[in-house]
ZADOKOL-551560 format. One record per residue (C-alpha): y, x, z; residue number from 0; residue in one letter. Coordinates in nm, 2 decimals, always signed. Example, Ala and Ser with C-alpha at 12.3 -4.5 7.8 and 13.67 -1.06 7.14 Angstrom:
2
<nuvo <-0.45 +1.23 +0.78> 0 A>
<nuvo <-0.11 +1.37 +0.71> 1 S>
end
This chain:
383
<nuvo <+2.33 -2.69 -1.90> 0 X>
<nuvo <+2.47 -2.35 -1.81> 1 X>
<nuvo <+2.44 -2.48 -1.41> 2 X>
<nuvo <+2.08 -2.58 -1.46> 3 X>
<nuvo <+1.95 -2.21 -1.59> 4 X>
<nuvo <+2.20 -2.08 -1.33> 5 X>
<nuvo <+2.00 -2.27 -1.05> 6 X>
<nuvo <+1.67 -2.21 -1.18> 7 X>
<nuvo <+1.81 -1.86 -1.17> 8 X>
<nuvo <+1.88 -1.86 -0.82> 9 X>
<nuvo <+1.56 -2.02 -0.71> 10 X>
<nuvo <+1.36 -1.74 -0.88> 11 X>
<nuvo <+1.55 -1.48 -0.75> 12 X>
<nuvo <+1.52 -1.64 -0.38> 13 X>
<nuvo <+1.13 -1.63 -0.43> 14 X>
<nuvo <+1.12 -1.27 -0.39> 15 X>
<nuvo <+1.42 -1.17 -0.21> 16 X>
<nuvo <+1.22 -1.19 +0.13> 17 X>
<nuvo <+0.96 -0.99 +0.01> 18 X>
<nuvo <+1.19 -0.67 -0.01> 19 X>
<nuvo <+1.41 -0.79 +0.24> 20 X>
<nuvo <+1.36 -0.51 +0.51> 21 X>
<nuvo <+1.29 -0.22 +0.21> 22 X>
<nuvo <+1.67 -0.35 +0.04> 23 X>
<nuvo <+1.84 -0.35 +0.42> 24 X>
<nuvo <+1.73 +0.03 +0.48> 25 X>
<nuvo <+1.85 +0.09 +0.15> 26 X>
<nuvo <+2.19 -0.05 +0.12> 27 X>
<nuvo <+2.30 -0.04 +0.46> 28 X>
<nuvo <+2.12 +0.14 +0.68> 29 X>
<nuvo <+1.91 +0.44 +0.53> 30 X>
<nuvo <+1.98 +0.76 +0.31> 31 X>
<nuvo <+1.81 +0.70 +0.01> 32 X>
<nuvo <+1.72 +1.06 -0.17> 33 X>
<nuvo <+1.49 +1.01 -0.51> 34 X>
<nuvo <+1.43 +1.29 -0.80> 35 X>
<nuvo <+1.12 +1.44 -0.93> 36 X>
<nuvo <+1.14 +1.73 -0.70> 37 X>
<nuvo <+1.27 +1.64 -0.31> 38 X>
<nuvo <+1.27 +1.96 -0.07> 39 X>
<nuvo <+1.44 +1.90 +0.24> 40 X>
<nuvo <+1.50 +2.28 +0.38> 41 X>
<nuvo <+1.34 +2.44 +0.71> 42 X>
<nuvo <+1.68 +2.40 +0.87> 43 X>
<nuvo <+1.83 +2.10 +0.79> 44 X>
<nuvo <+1.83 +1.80 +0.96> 45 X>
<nuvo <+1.85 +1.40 +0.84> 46 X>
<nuvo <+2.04 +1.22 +1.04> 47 X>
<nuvo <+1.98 +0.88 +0.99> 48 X>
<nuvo <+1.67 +0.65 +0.89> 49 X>
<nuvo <+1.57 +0.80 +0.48> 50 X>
<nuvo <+1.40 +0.65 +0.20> 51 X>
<nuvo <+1.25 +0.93 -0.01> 52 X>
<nuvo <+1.09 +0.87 -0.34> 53 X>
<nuvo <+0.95 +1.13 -0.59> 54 X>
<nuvo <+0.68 +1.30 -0.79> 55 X>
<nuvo <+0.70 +1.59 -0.57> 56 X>
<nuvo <+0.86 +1.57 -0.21> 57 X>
<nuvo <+0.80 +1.84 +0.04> 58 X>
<nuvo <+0.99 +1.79 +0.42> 59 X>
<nuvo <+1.01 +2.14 +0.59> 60 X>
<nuvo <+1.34 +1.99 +0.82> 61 X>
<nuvo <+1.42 +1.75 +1.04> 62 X>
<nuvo <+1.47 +1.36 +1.00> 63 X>
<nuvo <+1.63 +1.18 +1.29> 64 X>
<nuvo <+1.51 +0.80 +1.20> 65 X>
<nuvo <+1.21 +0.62 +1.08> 66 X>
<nuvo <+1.11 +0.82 +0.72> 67 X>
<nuvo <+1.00 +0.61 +0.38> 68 X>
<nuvo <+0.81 +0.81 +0.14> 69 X>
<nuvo <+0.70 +0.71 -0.17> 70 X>
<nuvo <+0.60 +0.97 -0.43> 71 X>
<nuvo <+0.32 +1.16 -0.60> 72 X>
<nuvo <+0.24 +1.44 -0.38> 73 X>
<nuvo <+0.40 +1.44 -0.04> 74 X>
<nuvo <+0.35 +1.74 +0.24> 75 X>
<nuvo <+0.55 +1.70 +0.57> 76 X>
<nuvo <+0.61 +1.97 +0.75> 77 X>
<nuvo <+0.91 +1.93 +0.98> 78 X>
<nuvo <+1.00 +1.65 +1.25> 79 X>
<nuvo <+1.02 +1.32 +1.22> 80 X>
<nuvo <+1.19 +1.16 +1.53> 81 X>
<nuvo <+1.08 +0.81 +1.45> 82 X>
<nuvo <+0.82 +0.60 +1.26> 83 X>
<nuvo <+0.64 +0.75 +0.97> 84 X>
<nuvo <+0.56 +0.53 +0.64> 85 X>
<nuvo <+0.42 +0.69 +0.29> 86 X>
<nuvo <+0.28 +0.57 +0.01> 87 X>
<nuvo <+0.15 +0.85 -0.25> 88 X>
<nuvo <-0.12 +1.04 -0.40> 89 X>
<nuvo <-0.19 +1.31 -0.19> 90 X>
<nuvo <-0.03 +1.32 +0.17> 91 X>
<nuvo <-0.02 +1.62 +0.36> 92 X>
<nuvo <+0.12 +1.60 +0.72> 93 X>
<nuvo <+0.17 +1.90 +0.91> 94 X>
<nuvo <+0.47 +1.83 +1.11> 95 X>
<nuvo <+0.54 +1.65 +1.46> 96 X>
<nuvo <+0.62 +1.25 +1.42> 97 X>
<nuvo <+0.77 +1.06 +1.76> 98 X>
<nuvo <+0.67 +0.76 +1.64> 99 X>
<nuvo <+0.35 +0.56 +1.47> 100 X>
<nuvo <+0.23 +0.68 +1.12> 101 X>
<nuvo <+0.13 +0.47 +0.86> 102 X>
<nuvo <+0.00 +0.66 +0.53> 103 X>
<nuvo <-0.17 +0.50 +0.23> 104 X>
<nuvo <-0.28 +0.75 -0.01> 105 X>
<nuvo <-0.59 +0.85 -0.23> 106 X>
<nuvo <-0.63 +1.16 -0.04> 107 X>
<nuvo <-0.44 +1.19 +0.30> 108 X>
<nuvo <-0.43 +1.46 +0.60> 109 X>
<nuvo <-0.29 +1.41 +0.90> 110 X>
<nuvo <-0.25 +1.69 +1.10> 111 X>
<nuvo <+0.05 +1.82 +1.38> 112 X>
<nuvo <+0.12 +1.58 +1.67> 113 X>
<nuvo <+0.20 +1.23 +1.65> 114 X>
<nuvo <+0.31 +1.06 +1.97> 115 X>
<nuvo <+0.19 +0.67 +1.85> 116 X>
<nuvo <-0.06 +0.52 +1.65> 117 X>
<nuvo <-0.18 +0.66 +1.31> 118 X>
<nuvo <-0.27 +0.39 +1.08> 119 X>
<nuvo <-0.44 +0.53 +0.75> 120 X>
<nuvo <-0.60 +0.37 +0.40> 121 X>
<nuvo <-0.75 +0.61 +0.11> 122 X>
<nuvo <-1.05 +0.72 -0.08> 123 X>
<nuvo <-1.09 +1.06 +0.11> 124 X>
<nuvo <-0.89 +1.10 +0.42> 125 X>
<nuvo <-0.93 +1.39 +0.71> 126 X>
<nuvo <-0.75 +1.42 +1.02> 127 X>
<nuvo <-0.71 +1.73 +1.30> 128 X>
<nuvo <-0.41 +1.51 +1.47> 129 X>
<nuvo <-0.33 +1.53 +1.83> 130 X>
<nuvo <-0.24 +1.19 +1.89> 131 X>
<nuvo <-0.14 +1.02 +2.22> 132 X>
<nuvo <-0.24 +0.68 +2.09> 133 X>
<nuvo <-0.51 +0.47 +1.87> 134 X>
<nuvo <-0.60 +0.57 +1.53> 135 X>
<nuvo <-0.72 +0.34 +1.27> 136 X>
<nuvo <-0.86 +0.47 +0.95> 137 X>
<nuvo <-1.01 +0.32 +0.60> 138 X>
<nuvo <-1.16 +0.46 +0.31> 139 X>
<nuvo <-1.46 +0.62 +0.15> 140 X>
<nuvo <-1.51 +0.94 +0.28> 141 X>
<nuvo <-1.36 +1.01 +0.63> 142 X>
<nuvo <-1.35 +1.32 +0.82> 143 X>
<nuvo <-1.21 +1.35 +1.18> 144 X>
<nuvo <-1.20 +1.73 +1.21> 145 X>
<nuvo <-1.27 +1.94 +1.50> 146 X>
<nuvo <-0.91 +1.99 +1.58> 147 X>
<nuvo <-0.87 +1.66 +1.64> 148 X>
<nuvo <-0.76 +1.50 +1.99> 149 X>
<nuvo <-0.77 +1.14 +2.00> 150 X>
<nuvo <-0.63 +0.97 +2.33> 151 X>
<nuvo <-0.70 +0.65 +2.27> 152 X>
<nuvo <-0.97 +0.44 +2.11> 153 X>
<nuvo <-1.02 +0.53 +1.71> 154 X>
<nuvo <-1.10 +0.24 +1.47> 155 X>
<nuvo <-1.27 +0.32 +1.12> 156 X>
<nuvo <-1.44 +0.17 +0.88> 157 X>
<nuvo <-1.56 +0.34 +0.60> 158 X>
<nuvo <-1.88 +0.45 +0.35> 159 X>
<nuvo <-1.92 +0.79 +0.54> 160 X>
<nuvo <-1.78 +0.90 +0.82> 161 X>
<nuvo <-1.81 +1.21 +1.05> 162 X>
<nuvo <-1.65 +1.26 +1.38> 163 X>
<nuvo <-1.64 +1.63 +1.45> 164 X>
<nuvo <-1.29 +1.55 +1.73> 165 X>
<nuvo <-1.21 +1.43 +2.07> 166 X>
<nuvo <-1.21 +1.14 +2.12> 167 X>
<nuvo <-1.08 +1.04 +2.49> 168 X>
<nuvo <-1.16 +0.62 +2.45> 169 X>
<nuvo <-1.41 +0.46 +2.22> 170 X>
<nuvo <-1.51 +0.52 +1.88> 171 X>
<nuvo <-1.57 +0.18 +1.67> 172 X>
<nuvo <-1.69 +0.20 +1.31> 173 X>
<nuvo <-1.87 +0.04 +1.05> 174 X>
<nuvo <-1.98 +0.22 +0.75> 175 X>
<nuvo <-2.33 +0.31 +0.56> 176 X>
<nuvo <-2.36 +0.65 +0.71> 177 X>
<nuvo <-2.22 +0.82 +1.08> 178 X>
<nuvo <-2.26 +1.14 +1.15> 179 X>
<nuvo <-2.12 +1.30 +1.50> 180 X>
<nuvo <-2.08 +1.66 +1.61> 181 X>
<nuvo <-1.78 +1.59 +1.86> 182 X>
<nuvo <-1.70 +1.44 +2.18> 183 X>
<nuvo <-1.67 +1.04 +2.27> 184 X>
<nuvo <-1.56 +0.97 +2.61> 185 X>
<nuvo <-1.57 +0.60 +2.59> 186 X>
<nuvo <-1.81 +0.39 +2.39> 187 X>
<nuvo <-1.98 +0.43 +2.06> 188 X>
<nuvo <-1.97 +0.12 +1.89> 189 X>
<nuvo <-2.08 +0.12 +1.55> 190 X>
<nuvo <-2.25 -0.10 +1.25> 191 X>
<nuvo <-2.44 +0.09 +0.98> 192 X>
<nuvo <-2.76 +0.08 +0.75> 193 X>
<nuvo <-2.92 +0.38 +0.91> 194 X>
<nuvo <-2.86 +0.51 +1.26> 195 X>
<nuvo <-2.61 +0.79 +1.33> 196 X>
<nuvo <-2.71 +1.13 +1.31> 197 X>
<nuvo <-2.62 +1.31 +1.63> 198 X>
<nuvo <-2.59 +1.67 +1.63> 199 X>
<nuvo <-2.69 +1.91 +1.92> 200 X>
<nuvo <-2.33 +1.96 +2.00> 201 X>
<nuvo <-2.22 +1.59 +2.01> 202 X>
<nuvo <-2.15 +1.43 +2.30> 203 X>
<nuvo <-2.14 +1.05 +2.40> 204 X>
<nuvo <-2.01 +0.98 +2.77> 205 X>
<nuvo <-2.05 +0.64 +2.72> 206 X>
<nuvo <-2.31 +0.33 +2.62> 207 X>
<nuvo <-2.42 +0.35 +2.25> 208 X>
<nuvo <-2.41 +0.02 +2.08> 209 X>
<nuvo <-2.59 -0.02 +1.70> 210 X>
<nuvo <-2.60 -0.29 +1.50> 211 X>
<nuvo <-2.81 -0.28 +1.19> 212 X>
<nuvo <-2.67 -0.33 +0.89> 213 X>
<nuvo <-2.97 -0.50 +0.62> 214 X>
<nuvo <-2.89 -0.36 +0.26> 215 X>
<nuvo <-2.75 -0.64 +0.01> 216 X>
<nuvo <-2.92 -0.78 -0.23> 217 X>
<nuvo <-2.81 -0.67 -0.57> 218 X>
<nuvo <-2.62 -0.96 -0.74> 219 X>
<nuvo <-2.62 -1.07 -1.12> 220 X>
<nuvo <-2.31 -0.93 -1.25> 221 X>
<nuvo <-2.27 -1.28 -1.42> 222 X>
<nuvo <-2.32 -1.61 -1.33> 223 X>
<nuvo <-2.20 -1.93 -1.40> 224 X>
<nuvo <-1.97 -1.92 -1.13> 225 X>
<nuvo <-1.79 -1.61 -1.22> 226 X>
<nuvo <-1.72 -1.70 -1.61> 227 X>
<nuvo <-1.58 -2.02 -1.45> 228 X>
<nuvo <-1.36 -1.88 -1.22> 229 X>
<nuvo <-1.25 -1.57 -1.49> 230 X>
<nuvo <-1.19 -1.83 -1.69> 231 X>
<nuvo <-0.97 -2.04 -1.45> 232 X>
<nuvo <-0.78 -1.77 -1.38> 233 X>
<nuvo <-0.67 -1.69 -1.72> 234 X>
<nuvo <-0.55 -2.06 -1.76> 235 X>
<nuvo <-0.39 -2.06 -1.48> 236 X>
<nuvo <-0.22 -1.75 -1.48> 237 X>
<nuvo <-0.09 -1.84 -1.86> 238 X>
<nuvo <+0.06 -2.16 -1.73> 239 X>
<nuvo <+0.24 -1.97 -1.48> 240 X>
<nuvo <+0.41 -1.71 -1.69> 241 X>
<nuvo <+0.48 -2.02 -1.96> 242 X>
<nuvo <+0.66 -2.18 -1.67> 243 X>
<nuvo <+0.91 -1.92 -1.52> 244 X>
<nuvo <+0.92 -1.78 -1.89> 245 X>
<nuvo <+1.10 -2.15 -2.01> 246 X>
<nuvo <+1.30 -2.12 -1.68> 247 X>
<nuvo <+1.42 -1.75 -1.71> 248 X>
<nuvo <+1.35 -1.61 -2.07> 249 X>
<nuvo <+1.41 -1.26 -1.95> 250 X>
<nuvo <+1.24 -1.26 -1.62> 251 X>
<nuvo <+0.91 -1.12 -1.76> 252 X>
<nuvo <+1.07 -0.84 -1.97> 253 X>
<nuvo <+1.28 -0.71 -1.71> 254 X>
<nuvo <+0.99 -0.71 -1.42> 255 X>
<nuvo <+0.78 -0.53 -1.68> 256 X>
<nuvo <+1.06 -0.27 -1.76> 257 X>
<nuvo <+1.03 -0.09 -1.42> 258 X>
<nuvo <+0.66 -0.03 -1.46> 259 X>
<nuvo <+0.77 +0.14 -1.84> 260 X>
<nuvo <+1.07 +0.32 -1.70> 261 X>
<nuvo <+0.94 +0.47 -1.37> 262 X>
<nuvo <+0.58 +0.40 -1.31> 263 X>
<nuvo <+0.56 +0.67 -1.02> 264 X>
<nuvo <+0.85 +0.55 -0.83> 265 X>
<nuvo <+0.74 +0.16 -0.93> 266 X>
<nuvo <+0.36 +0.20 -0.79> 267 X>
<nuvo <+0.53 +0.37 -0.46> 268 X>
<nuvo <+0.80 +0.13 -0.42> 269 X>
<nuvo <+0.51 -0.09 -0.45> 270 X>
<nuvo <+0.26 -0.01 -0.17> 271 X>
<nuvo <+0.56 +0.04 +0.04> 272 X>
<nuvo <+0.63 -0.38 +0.02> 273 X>
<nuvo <+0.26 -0.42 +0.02> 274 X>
<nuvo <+0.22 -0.30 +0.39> 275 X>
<nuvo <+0.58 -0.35 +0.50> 276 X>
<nuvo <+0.59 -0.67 +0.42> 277 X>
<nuvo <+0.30 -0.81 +0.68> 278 X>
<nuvo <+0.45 -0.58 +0.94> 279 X>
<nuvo <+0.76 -0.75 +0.94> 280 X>
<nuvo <+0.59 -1.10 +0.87> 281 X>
<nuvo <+0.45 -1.01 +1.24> 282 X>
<nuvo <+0.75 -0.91 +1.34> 283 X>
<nuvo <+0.95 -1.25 +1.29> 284 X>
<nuvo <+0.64 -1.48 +1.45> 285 X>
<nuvo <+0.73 -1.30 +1.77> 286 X>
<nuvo <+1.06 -1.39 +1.78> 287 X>
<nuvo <+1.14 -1.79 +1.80> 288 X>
<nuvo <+1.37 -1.82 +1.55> 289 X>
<nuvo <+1.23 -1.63 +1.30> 290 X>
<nuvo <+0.90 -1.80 +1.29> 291 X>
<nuvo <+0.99 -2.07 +0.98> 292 X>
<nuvo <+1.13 -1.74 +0.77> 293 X>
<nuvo <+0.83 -1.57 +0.86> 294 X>
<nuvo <+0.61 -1.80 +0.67> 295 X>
<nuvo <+0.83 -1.86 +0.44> 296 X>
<nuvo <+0.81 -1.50 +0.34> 297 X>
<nuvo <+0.47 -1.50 +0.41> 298 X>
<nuvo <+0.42 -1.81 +0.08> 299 X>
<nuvo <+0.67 -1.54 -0.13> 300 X>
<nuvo <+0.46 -1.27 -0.07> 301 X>
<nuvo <+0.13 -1.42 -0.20> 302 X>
<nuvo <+0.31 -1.55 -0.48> 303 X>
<nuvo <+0.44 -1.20 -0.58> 304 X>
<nuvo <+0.10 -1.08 -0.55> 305 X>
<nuvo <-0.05 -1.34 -0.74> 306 X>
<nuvo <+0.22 -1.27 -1.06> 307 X>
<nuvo <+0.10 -0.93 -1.03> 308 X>
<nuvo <-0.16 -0.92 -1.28> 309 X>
<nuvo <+0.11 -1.12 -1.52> 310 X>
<nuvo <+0.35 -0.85 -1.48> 311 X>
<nuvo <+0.12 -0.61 -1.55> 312 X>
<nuvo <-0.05 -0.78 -1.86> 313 X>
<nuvo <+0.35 -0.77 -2.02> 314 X>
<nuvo <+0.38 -0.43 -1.91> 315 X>
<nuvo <+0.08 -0.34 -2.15> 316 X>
<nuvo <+0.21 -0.56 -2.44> 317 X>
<nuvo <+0.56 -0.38 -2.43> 318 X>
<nuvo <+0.39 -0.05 -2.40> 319 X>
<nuvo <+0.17 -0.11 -2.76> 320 X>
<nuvo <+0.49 -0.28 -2.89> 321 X>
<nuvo <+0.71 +0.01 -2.82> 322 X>
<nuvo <+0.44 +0.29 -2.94> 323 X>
<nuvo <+0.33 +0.07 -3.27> 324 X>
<nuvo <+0.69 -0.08 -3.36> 325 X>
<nuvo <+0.54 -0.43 -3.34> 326 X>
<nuvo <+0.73 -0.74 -3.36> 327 X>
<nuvo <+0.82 -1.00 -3.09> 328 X>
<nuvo <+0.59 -1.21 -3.25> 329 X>
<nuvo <+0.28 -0.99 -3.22> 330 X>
<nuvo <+0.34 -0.93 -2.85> 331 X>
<nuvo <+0.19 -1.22 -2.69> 332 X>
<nuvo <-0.14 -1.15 -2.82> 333 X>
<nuvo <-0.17 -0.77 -2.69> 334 X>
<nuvo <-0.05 -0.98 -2.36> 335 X>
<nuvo <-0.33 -1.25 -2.36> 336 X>
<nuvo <-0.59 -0.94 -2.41> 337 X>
<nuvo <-0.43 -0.75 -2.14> 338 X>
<nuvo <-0.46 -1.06 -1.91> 339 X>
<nuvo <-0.87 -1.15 -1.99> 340 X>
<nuvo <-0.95 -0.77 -1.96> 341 X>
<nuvo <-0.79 -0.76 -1.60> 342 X>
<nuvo <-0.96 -1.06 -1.50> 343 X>
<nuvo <-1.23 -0.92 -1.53> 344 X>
<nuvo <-1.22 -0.61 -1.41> 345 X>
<nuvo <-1.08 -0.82 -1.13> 346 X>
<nuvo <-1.43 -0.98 -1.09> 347 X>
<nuvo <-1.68 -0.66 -1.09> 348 X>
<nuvo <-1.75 -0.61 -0.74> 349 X>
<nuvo <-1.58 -0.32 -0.57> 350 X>
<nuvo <-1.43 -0.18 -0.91> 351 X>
<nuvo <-1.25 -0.51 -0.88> 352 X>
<nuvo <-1.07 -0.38 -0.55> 353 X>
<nuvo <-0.97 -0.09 -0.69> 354 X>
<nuvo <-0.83 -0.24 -0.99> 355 X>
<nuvo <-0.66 -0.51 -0.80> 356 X>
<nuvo <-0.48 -0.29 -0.55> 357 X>
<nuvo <-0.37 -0.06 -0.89> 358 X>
<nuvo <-0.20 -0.37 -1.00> 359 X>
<nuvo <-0.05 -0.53 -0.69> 360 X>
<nuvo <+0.09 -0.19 -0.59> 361 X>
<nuvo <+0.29 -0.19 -0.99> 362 X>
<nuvo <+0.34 -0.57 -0.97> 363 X>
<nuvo <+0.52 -0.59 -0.63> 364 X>
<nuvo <+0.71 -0.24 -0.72> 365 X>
<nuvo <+0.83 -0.39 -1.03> 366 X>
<nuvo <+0.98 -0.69 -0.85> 367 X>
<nuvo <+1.13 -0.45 -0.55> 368 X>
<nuvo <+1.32 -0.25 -0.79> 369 X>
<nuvo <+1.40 -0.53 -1.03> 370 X>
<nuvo <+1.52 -0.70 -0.70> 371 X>
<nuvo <+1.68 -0.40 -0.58> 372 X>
<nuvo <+1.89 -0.31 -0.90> 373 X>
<nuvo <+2.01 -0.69 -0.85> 374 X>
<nuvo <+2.13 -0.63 -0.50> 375 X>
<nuvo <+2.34 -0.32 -0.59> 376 X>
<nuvo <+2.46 -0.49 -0.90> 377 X>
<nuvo <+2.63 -0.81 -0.70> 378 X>
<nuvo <+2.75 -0.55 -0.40> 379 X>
<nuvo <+2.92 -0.40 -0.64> 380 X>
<nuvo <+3.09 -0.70 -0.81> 381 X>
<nuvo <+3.19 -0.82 -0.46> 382 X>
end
C-alpha cells in the first residue's frame, strides 16, 4: 500500500517537474540566486554568473555578466546586463544597457538605455525611449513609444491606445482602438483600428499606409444560456479534479496553497516567470530533434498546471478565512467551493475575465514552482 501512494506520488510530482525545469536548472546549478525584500546590487559591483533575483524592492546599479531573472514588486535597472533580460514585477524601470533580448511583464513598465536585441513587453501602461538594434513587440492598454526612442527594426504592438512619438527605421504594425503618430516611420504603417490614425504635422511616414477598419462589436448579453452552462461545467469539473489528486496525495493541495499564504510576492513572480519561460523553451526543444517528444510533453504539463490554477487558488482562499477565523477542517471546503463558483465567474465577464485569469495563473503556477523547487533542494540535499 505504501508503494502505491509512493507511485502516485511520483507521478504527480513528474506532472510538473518540466514545467519549472529550466527556472530549477538556473537555480540549483547554474545561477546566483539573491532574494530579500530589499535587493541593491551597488554601482560598482559586478555579477558574475547568470542571477535569479526576487524581491519586493530590487534596484541593479552594477554589473551582471549572464542572463538576469527578476521577479519582484518594484524593479529599476540601472547597470549592465551582458546577456538576456527577463522580469516579472509591478513596476519595471530600465535604465541600463542589456546585450541581449528583454522580456518584461509588468503592470507599468519603461524601457529605456540601449538594448542590443529584441524587447518583448506585456502591461497595462507601458512607455519606451529605448535605442534598440532589433524588433520590439509591445502589449497592453496604454502604450507610449517616446520621442527618445530609436527603433531599428520593425515594431509590433497591439494595444487600446497607442502613440508613436520614436524612430522607427522598419515598419510599424499595430492594432488597437486609437493611433496617434508624431514621429518618424521609415518602412510601412500597417495598422487595424476603429477610427483612422491621427497624424500630427510633425509625423512622418516614408512608406505605404495600409488601414483596415475595425467595425465596433456588438454589445453582448452578459448571460446566456451558454455561459451558465459552461460556469457550471467548469465548477464540476474542476471539483472532480481536486477530489482526484486530493484521494491520490492528501497533502498536495495544502502544500501548493501554502506558497501563495507564505510569500504571495515572490509566489506571483515566480509565477509569471514559468508563465513566459515555459513556451520559450517549449520552442526551444521542437528545434532540436531529440527534444521534440519532451517538448510536448511539457507542453500537456503546462496546460494542466494552468488549468489547476484556479483550484489552487480557491484552497488558498479557504486556508486564508480558516487561519484568520480559527475554523475547523471541516468548515473549509465550503469557503473553498465559494472561492471556486466566484472565480468562475469572474472568469467568464469579458475582459475583467483576462485580468482575473492571468492574477490567478501567475499565483497558481508560482505556487507549484516553489512547491517544486523546495522539493528539488530537499532531495539534493538527502543525496
Amino acid at each position: 500500500m505504501n508503494n502505491f501512494f509512493y507511485s502516485k506520488k511520483v507521478v504527480i510530482s513528474l506532472i510538473f517537474l518540466f514545467i519549472t525545469l529550466s527556472i530549477i536548472t538556473l537555480n540549483t546549478v547554474y545561477a546566483q540566486n539573491i532574494s530579500g525584500n530589499n535587493i541593491i546590487v551597488e554601482s560598482g559591483e559586478t555579477l558574475e554568473k547568470t542571477s535569479f533575483l526576487s524581491g519586493n524592492n530590487i534596484r541593479v546599479e552594477g554589473d551582471i555578466n549572464g542572463t538576469t531573472f527578476v521577479a519582484g514588486g518594484n524593479v529599476e535597472i540601472n547597470g549592465d546586463i551582458d546577456g538576456d533580460l527577463f522580469i516579472a514585477a509591478q513596476t519595471i524601470l530600465i535604465n541600463g544597457t542589456v546585450k541581449g533580448s528583454v522580456f518584461t511583464a509588468s503592470q507599468n513598465g519603461s524601457v529605456s538605455g540601449n538594448v542590443d536585441n529584441n524587447i518583448y513587453s506585456a502591461g497595462a501602461t507601458l512607455k519606451t525611449q529605448a535605442k534598440t538594434d532589433g524588433n520590439m513587440f509591445l502589449a497592453g492598454q496604454n502604450i507610449t513609444v517616446e520621442e527618445e526612442a530609436i527603433i531599428k527594426k520593425d515594431v509590433f504592438i497591439g494595444g487600446n491606445d497607442i502613440y508613436q512619438n520614436g524612430v522607427i527605421n522598419g515598419d510599424l504594425n499595430s492594432s488597437s482602438e486609437a493611433l496617434a503618430i508624431s514621429g518618424t516611420i521609415d518602412g510601412d504603417l500597417n495598422y487595424s483600428s476603429t477610427n483612422e490614425a491621427e497624424l500630427s504635422n510633425d509625423a512622418s511616414v516614408m512608406g505605404d499606409t495600409n488601414w483596415e477598419k475595425v467595425q465596433p462589436k456588438k454589445p453582448q448579453p452578459m448571460i446566456t444560456p451558454f455561459k451558465v452552462f459552461t460556469i457550471i461545467f467548469s465548477i464540476l469539473a474542476a471539483l472532480v479534479v481536486w477530489l482526484v489528486i486530493r484521494l491520490l496525495r492528501r497533502s498536495f493541495w495544502i502544500n501548493i496553497a501554502d506558497k501563495i499564504l507564505t510569500k504571495p510576492l515572490k509566489t506571483f513572480g515566480f509565477g509569471l516567470l514559468a508563465l513566459f519561460l515555459t513556451p520559450i523553451l517549449i520552442g526551444f526543444l521542437m528545434i532540436t530533434v531529440i527534444g521534440i517528444p519532451l517538448s510536448f510533453i511539457l507542453l500537456v504539463f503546462y496546460i494542466i498546471a494552468i488549468y489547476i490554477s484556479k483550484i489552487i487558488v480557491s484552497i488558498f482562499i479557504a486556508f486564508w478565512f480558516q487561519r484568520k477565523y480559527d475554523w475547523s477542517n471541516a468548515k473549509v471546503f465550503w469557503p473553498f467551493l465559494l472561492s471556486l463558483i466566484l472565480l468562475s465567474i469572474l472568469i467568464a465577464i469579458p475582459f475583467v475575465g483576462w485580468i482575473i485569469r492571468f492574477i490567478i495563473v501567475g499565483f497558481g503556477l508560482g505556487s507549484i514552482v516553489l512547491s517544486l523547487k523546495r522539493e528539488s533542494s530537499i532531495n539534493i540535499s538527502n543525496s
